[in-house]
C-alpha positions in Angstrom: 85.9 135.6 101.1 87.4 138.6 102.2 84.6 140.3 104.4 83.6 136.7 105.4 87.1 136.0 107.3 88.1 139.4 108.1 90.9 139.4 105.8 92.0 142.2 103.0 91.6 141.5 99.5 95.0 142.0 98.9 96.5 139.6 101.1 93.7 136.5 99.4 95.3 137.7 96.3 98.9 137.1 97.1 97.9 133.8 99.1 96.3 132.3 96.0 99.3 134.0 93.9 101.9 131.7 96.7 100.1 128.8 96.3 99.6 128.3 92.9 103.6 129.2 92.4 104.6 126.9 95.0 101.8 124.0 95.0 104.3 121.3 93.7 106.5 122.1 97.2 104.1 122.4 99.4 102.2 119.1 98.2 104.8 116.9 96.7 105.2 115.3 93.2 102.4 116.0 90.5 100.0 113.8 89.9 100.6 111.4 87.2 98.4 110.6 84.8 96.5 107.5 85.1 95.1 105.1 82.4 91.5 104.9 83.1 92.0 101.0 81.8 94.3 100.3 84.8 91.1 101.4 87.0 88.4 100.2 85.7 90.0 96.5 85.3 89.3 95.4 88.9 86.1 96.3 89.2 84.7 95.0 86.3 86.6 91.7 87.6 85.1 91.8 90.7 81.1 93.0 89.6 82.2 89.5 87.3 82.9 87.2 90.1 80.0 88.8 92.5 77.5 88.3 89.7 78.5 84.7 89.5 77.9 84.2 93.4 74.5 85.8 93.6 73.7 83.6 90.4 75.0 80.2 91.8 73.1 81.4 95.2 70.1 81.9 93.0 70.1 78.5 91.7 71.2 76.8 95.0 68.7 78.3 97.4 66.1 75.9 98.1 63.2 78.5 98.0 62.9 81.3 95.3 63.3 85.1 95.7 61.5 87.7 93.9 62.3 90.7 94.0 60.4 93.6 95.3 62.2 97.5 94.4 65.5 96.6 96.3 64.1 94.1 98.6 64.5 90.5 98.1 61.6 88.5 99.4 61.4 84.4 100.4 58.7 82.9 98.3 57.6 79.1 99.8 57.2 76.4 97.2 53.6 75.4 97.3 
């Protein structure tokens, strides 16, 4: 990193050696730890509800869909 910005190795060094000693300052608070439960919650709630959509959309569609890889594609009644 040195060569590549024109810098001396020594000065990198005490720039990492500042930062890490003074990271808190320079970037607030510490992160606090967060429950992966408090995360995870709402999106499970919301895949929930969107599942239930496409399924009532399924059902209340008057033609059928197949689906095709990711495509979804009209299929008349015959």
């Amino acid at each position: 990193m040195a060569s590549e910005y024109g810098v001396a190795p020594v000065q990198i060094s005490q720039w990492k050696r500042q930062l890490l000693e003074e990271a808190t300052e320079v970037y607030g608070r510490k992160r606090q730890a967060v429950d992966p439960e408090t995360l995870t919650a709402p999106l499970y709630q919301e895949v929930g509800r969107l599942k239930m959509e496409l399924d009532w959309l399924k059902k209340s569609w008057p033609c059928r869909l197949r689906r095709n890889g990711n495509v979804w594609n009209r299929i008349t009644p015959s």
